[in-house]
DRENPAZA-18983 format. One record per atom (N, C-alpha, C): residue number from 0; x negated, y negated, z; residue in one letter. Coordinates in nm, 2 decimals. Example, Ala and Ser with C-alpha at 12.3 -4.5 7.8 and 13.67 -1.06 7.14 Angstrom:
<rs>
R   resi        x        y        z   resn
R      0    -1.32     0.57     0.78      A
R      0    -1.23     0.45     0.78      A
R      0    -1.32     0.33     0.78      A
R      1    -1.28     0.22     0.71      S
R      1    -1.37     0.11     0.71      S
R      1    -1.29     0.00     0.79      S
</rs>
This chain:
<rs>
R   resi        x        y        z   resn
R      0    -0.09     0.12     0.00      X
R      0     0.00     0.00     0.00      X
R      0    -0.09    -0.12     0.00      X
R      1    -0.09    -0.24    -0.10      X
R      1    -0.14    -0.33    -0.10      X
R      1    -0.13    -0.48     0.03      X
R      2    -0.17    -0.53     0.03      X
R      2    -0.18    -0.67     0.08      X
R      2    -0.02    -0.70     0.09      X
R      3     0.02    -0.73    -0.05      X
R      3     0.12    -0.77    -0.01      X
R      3     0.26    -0.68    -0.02      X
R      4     0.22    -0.57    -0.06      X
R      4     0.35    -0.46     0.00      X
R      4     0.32    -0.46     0.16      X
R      5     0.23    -0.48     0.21      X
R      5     0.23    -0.48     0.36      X
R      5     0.31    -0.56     0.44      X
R      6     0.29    -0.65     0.39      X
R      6     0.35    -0.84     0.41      X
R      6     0.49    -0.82     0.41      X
R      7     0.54    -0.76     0.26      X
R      7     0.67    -0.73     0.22      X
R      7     0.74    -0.67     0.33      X
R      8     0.69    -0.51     0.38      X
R      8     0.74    -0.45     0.41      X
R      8     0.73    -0.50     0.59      X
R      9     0.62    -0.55     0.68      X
R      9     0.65    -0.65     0.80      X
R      9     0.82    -0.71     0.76      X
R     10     0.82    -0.81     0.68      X
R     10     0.88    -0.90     0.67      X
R     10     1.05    -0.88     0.62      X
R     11     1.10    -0.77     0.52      X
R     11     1.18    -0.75     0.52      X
R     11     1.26    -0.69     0.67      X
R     12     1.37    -0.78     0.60      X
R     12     1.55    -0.78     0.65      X
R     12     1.65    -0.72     0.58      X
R     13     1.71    -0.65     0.61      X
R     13     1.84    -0.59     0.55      X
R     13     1.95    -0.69     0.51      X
R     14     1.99    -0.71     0.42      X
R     14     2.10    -0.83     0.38      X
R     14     2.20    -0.85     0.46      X
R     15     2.26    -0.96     0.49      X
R     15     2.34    -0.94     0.60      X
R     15     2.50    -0.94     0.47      X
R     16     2.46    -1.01     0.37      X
R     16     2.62    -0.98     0.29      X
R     16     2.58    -0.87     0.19      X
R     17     2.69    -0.79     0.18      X
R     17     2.70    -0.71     0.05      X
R     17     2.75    -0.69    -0.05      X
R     18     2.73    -0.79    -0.12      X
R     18     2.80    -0.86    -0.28      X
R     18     2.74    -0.77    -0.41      X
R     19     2.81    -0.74    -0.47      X
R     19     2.81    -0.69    -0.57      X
R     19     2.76    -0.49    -0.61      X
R     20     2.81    -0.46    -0.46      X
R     20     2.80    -0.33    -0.48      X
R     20     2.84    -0.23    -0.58      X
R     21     2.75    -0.15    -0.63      X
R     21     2.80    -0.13    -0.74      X
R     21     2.85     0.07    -0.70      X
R     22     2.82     0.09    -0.56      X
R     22     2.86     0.25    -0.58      X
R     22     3.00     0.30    -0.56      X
R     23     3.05     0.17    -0.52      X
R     23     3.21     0.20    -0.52      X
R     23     3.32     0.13    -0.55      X
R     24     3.38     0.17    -0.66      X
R     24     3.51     0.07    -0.72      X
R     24     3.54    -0.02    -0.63      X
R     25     3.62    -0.13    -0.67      X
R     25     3.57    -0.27    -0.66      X
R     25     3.73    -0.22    -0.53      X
R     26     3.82    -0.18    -0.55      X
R     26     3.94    -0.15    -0.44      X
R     26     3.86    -0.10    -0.36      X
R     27     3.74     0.00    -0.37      X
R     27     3.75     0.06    -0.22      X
R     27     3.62    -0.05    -0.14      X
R     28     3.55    -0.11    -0.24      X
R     28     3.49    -0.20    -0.19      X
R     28     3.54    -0.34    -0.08      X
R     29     3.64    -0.35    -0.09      X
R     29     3.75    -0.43    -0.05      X
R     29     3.78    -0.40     0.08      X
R     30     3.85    -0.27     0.04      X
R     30     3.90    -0.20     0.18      X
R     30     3.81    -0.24     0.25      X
R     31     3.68    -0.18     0.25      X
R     31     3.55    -0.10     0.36      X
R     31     3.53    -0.26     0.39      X
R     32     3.52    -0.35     0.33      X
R     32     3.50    -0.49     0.33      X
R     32     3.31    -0.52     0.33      X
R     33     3.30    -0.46     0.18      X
R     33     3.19    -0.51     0.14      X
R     33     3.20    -0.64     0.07      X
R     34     3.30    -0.69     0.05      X
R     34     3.24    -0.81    -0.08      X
R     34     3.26    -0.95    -0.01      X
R     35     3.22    -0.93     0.12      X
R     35     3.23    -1.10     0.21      X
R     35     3.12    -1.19     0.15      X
R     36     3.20    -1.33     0.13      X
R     36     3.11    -1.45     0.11      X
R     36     3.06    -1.49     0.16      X
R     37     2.89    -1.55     0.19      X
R     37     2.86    -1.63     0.30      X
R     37     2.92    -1.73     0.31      X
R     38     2.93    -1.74     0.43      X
R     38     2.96    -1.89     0.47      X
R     38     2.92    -2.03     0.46      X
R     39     2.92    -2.12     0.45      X
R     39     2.86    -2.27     0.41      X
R     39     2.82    -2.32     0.56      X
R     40     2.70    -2.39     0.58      X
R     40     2.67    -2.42     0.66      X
R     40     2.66    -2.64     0.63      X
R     41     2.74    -2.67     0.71      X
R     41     2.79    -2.80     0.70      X
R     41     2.60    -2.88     0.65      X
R     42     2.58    -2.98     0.61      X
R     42     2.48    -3.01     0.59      X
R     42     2.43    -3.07     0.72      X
R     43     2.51    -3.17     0.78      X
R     43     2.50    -3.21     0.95      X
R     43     2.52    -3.21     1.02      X
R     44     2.45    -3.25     1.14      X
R     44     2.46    -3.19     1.26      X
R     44     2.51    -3.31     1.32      X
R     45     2.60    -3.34     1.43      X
R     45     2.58    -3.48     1.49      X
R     45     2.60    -3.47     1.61      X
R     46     2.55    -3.52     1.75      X
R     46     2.54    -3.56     1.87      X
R     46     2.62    -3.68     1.86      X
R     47     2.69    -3.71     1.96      X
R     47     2.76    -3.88     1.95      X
R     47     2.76    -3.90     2.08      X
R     48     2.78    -4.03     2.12      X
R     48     2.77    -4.11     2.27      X
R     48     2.86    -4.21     2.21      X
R     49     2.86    -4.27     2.36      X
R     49     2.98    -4.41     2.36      X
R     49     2.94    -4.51     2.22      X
R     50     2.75    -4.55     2.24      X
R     50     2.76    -4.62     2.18      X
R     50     2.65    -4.61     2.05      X
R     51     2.67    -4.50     2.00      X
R     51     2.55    -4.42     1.91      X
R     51     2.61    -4.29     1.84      X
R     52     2.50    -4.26     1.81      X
R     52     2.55    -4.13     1.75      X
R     52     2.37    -4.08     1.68      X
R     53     2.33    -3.96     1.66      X
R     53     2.23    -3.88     1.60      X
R     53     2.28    -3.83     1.51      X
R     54     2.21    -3.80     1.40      X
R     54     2.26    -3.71     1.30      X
R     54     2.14    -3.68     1.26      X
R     55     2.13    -3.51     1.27      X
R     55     2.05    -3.43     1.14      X
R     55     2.08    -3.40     1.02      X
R     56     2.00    -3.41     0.94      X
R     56     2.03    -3.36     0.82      X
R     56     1.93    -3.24     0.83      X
R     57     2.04    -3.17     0.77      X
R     57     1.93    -2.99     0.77      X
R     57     1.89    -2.97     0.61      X
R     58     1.90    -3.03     0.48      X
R     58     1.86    -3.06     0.39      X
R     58     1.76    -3.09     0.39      X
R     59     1.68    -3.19     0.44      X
R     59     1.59    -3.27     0.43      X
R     59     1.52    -3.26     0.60      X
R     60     1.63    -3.23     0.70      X
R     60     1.52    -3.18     0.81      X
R     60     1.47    -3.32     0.90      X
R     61     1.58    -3.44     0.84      X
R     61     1.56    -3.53     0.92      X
R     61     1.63    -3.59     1.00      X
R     62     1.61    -3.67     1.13      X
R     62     1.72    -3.67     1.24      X
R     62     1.73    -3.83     1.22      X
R     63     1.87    -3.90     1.18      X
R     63     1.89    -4.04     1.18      X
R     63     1.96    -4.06     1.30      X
R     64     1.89    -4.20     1.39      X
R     64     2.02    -4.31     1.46      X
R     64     2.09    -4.37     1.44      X
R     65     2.26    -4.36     1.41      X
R     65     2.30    -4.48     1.40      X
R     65     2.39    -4.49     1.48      X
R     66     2.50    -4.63     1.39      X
R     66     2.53    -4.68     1.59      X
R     66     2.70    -4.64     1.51      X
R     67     2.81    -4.63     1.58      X
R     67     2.94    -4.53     1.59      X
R     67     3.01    -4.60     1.44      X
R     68     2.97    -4.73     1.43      X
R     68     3.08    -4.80     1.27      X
R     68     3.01    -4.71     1.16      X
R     69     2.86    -4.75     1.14      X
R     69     2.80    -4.62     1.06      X
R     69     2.84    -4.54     0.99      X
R     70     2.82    -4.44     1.14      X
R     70     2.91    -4.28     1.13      X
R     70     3.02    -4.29     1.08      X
R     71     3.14    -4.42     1.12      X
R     71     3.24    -4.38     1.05      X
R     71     3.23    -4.42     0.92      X
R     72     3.18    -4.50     0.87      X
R     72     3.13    -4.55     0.72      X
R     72     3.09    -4.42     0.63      X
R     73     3.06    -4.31     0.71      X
R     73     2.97    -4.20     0.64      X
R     73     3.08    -4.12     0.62      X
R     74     3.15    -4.06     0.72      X
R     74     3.27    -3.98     0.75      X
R     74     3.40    -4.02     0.59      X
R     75     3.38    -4.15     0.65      X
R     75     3.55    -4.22     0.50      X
R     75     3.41    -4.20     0.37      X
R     76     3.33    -4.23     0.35      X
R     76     3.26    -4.20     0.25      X
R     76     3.24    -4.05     0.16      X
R     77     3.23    -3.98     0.28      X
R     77     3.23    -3.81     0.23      X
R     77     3.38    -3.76     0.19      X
R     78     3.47    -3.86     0.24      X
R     78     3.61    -3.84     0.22      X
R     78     3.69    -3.88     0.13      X
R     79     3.60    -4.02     0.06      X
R     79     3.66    -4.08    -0.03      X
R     79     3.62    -4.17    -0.14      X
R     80     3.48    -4.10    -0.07      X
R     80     3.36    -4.15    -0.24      X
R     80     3.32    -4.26    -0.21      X
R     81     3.19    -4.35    -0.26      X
R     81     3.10    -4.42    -0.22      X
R     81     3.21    -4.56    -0.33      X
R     82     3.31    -4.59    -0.31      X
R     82     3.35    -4.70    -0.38      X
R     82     3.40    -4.75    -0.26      X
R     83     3.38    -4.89    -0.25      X
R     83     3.43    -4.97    -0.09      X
R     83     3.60    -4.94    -0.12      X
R     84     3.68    -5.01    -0.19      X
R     84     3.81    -5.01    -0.13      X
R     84     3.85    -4.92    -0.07      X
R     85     3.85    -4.75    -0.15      X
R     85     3.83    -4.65    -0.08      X
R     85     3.80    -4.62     0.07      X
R     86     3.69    -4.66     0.09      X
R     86     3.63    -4.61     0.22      X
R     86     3.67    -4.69     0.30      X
R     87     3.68    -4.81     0.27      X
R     87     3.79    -4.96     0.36      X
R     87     3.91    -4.88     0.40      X
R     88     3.98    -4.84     0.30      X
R     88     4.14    -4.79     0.25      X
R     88     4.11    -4.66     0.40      X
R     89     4.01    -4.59     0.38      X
R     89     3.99    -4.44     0.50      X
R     89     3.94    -4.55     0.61      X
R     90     3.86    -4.61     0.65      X
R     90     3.80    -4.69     0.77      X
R     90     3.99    -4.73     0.81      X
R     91     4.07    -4.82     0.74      X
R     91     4.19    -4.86     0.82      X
R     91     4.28    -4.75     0.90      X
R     92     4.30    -4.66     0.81      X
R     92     4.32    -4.54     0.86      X
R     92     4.34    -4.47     0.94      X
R     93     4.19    -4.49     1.00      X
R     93     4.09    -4.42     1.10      X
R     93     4.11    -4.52     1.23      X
R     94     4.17    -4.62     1.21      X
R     94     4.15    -4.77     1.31      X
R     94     4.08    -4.82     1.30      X
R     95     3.98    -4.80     1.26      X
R     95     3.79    -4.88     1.27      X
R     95     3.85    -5.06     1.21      X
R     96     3.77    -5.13     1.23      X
R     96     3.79    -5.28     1.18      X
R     96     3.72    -5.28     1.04      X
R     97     3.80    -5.34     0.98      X
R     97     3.75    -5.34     0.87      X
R     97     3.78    -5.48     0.82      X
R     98     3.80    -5.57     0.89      X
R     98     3.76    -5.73     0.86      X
R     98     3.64    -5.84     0.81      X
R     99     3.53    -5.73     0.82      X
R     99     3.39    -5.77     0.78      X
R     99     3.36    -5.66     0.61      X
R    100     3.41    -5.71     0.50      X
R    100     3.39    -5.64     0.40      X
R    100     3.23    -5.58     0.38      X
R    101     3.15    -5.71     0.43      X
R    101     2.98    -5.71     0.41      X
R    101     2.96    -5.63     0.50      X
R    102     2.98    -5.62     0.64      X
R    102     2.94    -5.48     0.73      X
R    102     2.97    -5.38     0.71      X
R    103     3.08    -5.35     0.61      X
R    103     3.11    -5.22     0.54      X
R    103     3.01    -5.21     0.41      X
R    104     2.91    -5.30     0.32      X
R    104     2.87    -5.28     0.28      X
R    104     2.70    -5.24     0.30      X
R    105     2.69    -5.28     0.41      X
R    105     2.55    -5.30     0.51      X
R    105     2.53    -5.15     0.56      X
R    106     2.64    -5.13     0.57      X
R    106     2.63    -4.95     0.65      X
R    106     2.62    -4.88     0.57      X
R    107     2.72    -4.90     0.42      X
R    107     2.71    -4.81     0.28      X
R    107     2.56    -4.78     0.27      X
R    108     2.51    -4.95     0.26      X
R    108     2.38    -4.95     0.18      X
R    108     2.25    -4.89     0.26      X
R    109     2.30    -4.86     0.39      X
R    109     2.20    -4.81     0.48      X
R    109     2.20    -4.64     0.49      X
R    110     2.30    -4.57     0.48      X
R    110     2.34    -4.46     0.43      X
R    110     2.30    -4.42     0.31      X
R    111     2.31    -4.53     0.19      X
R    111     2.24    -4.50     0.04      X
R    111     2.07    -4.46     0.07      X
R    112     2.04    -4.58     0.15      X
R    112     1.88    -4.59     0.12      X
R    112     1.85    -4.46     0.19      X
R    113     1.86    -4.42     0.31      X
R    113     1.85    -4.30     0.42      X
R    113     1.88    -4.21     0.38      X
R    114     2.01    -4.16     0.21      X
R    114     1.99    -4.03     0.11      X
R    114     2.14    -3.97     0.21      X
R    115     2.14    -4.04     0.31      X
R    115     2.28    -3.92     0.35      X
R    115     2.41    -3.91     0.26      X
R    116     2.41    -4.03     0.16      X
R    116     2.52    -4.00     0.10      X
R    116     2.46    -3.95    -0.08      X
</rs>
């Protein structure tokens, strides 16, 4: 066994899903409940407080602070697309103030530059 059949065989895992089995018709595949999808794992993570909030991004592996309007700027954003009326139209919604059109666009653009959207 070479180098890296060694490495290989340390390192192998057994699959945890079993998609596309092919030794048993696709009904009995069902039954036995081989053909589960993985799951989606949210892209962020967030911690919140009164007057903050953390967010990881597990994409990129980096952890942002921002402060709670932000977060909800991010939230109506993933909900309703990076066009302000929209995310205004979700921010009222939500309650958040949305009397300051430029601090809705200050949070967007802080969001843009930082990649979370």
């Amino acid at each position: 066994m070479g180098h890296q059949g060694l490495l290989h065989a340390l390192c192998w895992r057994p699959p945890l899903v079993c998609r596309g089995y092919r030794g048993l018709p696709g009904a009995h595949r069902h039954r036995l409940g081989l053909t589960l999808l993985p799951t989606q794992t949210p892209r962020f993570r967030e911690a919140v407080w009164d007057d903050g909030a953390a967010l990881y991004d597990r994409r990129s592996g980096d952890t942002h602070l921002l402060d709670r309007f932000v977060l909800a700027v991010l939230h109506a954003a993933q909900a309703a697309g990076t066009d302000l009326p929209g995310i205004t139209a979700r921010l009222a919604a939500e309650g958040a103030d949305t009397s300051d059109p430029a601090r809705i666009e200050s949070a967007l653009d802080q969001l843009l530059a930082a990649r979370l959207l």
